[in-house]
N, CA, C and O atoms as a printed pandas DataFrame, in Angstrom:
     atom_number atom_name residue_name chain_id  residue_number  x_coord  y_coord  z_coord
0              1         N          UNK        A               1   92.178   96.359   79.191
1              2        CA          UNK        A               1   93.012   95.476   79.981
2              3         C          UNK        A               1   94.483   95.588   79.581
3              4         O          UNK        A               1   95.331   95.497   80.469
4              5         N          UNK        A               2   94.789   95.746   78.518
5              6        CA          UNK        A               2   96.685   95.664   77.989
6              7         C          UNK        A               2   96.438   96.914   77.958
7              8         O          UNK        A               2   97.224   97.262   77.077
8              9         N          UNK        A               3   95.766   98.093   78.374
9             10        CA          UNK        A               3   96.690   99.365   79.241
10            11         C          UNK        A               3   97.137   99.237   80.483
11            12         O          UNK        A               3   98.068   99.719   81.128
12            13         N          UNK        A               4   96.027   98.267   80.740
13            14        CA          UNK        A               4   96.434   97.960   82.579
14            15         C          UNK        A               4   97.558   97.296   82.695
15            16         O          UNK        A               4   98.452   97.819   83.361
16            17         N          UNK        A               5   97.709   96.421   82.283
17            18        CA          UNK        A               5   98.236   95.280   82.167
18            19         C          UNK        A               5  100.133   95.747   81.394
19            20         O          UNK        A               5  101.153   95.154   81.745
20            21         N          UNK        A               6  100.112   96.431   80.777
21            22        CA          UNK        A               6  101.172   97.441   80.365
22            23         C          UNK        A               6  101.548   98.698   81.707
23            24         O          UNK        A               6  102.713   99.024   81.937
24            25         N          UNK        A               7  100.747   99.095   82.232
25            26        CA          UNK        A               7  100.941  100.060   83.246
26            27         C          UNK        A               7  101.278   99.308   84.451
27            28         O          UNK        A               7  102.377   99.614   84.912
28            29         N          UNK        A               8  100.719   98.525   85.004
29            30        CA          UNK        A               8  101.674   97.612   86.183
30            31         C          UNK        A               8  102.238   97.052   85.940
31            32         O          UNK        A               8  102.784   96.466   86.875
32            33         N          UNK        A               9  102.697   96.640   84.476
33            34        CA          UNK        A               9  104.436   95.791   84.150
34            35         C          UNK        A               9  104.800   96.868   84.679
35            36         O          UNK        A               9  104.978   96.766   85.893
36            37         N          UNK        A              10  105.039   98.175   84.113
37            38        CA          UNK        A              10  106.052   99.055   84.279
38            39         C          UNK        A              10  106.347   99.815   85.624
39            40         O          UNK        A              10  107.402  100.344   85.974
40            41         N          UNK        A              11  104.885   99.717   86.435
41            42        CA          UNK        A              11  105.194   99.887   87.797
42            43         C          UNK        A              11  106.338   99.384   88.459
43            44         O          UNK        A              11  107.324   99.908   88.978
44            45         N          UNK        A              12  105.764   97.716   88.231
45            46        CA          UNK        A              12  106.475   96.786   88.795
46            47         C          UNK        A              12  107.884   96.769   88.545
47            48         O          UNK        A              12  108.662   96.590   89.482
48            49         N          UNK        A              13  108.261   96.926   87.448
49            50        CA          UNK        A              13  109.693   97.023   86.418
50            51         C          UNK        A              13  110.310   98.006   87.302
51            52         O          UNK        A              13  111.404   97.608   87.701
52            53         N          UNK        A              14  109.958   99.227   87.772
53            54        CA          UNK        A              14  110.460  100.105   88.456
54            55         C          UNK        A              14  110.642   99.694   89.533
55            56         O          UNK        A              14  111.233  100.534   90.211
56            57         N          UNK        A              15  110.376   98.577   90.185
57            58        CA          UNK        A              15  111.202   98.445   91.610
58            59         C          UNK        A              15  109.634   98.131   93.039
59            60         O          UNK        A              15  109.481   97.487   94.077
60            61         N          UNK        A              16  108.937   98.940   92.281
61            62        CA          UNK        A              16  107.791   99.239   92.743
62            63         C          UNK        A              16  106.866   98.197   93.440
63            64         O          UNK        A              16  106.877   97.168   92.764
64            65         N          UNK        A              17  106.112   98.081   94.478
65            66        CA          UNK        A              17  105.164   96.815   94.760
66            67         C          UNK        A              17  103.586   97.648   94.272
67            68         O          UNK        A              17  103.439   98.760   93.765
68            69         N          UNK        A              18  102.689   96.748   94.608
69            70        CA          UNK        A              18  101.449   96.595   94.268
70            71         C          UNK        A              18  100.467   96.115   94.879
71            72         O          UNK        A              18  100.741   94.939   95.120
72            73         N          UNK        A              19   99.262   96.428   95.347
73            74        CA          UNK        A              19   98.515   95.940   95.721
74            75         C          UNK        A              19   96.958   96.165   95.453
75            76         O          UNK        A              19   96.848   97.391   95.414
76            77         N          UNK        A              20   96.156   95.806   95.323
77            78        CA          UNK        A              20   94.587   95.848   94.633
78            79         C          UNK        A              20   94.256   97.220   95.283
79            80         O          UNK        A              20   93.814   97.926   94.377
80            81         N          UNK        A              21   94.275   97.883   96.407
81            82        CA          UNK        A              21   94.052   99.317   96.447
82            83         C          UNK        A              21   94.760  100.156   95.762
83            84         O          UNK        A              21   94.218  101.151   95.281
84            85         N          UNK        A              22   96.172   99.894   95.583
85            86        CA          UNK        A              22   97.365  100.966   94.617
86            87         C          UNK        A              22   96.461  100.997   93.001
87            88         O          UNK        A              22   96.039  101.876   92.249
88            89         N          UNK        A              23   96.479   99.450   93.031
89            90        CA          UNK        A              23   95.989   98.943   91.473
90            91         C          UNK        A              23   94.333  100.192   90.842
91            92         O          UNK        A              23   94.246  100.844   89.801
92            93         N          UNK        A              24   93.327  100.063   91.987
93            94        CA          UNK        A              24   92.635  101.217   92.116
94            95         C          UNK        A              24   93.022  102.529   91.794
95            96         O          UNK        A              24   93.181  103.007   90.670
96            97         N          UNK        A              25   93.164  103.090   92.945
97            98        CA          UNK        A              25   93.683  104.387   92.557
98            99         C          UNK        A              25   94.740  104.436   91.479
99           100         O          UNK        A              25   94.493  105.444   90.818
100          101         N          UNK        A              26   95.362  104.075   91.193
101          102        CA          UNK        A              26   96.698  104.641   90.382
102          103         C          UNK        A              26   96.256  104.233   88.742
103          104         O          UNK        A              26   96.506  105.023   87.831
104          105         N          UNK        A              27   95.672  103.101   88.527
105          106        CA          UNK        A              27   94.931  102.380   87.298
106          107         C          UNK        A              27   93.977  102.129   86.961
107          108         O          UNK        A              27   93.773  101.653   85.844
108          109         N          UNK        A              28   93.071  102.370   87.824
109          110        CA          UNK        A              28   91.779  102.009   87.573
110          111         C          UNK        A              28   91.263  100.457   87.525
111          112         O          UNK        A              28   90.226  100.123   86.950
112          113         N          UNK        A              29   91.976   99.723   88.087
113          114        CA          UNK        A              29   92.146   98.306   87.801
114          115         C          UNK        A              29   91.239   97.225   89.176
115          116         O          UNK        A              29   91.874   96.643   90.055
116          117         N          UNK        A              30   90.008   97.183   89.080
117          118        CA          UNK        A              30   89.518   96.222   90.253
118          119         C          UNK        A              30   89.361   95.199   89.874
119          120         O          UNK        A              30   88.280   94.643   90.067
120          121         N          UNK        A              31   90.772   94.348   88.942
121          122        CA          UNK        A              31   91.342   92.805   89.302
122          123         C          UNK        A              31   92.456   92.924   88.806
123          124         O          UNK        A              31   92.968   92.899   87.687
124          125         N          UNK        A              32   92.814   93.089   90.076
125          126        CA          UNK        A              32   94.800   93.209   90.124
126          127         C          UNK        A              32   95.075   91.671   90.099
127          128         O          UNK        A              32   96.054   91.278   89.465
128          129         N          UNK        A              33   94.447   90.972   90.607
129          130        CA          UNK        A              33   94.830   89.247   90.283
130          131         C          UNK        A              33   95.122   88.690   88.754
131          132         O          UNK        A              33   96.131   88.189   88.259
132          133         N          UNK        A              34   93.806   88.991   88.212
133          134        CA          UNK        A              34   93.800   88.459   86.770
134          135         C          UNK        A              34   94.813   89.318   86.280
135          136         O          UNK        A              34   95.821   88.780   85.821
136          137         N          UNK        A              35   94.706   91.004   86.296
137          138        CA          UNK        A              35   96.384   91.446   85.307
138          139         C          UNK        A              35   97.508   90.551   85.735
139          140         O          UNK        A              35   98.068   90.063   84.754
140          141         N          UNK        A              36   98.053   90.151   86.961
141          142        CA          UNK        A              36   98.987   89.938   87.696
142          143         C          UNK        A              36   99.194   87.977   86.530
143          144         O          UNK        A              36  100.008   87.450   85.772
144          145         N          UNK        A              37   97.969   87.697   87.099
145          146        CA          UNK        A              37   97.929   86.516   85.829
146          147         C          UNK        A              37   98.402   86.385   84.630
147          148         O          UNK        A              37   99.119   85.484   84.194
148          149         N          UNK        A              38   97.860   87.581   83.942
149          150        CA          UNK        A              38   97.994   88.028   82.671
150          151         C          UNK        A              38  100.213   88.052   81.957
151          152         O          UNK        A              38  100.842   87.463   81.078
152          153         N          UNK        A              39  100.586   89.240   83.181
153          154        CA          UNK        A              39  101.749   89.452   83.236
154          155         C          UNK        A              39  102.720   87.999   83.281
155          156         O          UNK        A              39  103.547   87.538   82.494
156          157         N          UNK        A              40  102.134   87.492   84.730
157          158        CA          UNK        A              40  102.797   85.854   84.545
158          159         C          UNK        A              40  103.385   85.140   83.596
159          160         O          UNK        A              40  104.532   84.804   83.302
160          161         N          UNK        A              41  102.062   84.960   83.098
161          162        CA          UNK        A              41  101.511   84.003   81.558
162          163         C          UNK        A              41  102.518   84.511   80.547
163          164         O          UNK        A              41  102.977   83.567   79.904
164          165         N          UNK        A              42  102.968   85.573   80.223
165          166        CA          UNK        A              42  103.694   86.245   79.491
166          167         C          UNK        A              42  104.949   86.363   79.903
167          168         O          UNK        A              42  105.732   86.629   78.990
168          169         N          UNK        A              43  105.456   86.249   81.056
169          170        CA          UNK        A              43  106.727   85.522   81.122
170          171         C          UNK        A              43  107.519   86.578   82.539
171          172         O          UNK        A              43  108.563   86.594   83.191
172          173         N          UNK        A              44  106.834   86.990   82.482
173          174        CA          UNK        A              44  106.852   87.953   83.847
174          175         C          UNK        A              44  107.255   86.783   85.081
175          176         O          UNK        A              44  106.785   85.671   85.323
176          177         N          UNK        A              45  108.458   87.669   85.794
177          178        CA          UNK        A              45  108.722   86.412   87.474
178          179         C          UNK        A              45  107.501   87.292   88.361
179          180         O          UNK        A              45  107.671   88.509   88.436
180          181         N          UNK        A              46  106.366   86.732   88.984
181          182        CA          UNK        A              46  106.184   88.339   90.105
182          183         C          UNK        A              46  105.695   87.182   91.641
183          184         O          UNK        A              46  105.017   86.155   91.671
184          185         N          UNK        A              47  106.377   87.918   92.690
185          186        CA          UNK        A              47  106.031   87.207   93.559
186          187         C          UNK        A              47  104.808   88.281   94.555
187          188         O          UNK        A              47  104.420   89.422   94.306
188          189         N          UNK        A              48  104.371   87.141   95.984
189          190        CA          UNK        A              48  103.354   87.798   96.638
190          191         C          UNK        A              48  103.475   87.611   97.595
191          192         O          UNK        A              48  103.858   86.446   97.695
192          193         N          UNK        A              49  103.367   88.164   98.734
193          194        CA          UNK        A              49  102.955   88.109  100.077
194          195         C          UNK        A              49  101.275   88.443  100.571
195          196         O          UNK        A              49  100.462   89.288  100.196
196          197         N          UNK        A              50  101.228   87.487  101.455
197          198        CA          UNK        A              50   99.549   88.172  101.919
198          199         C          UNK        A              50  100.224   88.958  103.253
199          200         O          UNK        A              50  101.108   88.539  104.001
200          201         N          UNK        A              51   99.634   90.005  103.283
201          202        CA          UNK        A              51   99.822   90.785  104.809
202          203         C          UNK        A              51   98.533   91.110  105.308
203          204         O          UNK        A              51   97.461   91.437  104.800
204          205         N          UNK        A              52   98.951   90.924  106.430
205          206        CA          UNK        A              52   97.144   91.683  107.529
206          207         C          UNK        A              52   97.071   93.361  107.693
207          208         O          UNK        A              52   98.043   93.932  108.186
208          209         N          UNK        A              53   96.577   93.684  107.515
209          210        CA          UNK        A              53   96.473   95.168  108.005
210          211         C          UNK        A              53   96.350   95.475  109.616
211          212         O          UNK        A              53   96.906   94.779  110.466
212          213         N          UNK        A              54   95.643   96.474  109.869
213          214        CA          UNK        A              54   96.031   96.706  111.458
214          215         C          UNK        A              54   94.160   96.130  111.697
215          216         O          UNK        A              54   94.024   95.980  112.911
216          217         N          UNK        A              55   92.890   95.816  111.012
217          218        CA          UNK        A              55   92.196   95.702  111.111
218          219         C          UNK        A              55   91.771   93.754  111.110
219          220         O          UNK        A              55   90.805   93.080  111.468
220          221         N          UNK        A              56   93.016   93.498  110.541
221          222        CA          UNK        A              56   92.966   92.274  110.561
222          223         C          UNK        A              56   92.845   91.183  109.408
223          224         O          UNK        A              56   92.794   89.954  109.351
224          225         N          UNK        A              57   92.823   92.374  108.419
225          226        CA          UNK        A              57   92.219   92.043  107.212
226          227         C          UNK        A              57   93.466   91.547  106.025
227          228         O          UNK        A              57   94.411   92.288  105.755
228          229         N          UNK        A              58   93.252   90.035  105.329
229          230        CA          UNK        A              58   94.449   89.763  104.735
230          231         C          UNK        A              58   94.408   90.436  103.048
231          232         O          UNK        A              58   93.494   90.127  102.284
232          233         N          UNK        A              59   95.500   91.352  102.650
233          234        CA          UNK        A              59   95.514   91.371  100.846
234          235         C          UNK        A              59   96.858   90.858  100.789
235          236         O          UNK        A              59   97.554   90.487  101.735
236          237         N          UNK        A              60   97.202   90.888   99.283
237          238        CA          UNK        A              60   98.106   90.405   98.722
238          239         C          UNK        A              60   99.204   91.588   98.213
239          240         O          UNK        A              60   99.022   92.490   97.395
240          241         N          UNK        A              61  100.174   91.316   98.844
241          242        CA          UNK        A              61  101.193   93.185   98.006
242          243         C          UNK        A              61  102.175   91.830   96.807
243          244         O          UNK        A              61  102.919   90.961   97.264
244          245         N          UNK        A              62  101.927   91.993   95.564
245          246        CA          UNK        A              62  102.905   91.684   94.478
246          247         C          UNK        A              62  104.114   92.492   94.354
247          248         O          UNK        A              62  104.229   93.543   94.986
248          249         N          UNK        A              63  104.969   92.079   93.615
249          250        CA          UNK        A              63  106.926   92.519   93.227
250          251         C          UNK        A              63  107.065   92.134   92.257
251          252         O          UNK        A              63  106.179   91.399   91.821
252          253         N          UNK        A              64  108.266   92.432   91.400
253          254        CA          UNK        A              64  108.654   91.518   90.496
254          255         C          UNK        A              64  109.915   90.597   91.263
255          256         O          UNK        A              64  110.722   91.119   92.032
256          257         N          UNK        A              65  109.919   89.352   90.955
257          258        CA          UNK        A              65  111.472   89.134   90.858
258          259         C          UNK        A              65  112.573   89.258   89.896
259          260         O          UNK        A              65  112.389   89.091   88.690
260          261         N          UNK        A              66  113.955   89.610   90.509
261          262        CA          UNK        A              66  114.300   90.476   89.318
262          263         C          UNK        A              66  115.947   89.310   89.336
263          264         O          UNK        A              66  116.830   89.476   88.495
């Protein structure tokens, strides 16, 4: 978990967004919520949007605020 959790700070740090499929492929990570928690808790700003896809379907894309 604090590789994960170290690897999407630094995503994020880069400017970068996120979302539980990126979090997948790119990290291996199937709970981008709880890291996202994790980061918080530790003093991290990160905000979220839910978006629909074209299927209708709602996820969450995270940011940092900077």
């Amino acid at each position: 978990m604090e590789s994960q959790n170290k690897a999407i700070k630094a995503h994020l740090e880069k400017g970068y967004t996120i979302d539980a499929i990126k979090a997948l492929e790119m990290f291996g990570c199937f709970r981008l919520a709880a890291r996202i928690k994790d980061l918080k808790d530790s003093g991290m700003v990160i905000d979220k949007a839910m978006i629909a896809n074209k299927e209708g379907k709602h996820y969450a894309l995270y940011w940092e605020v900077t």
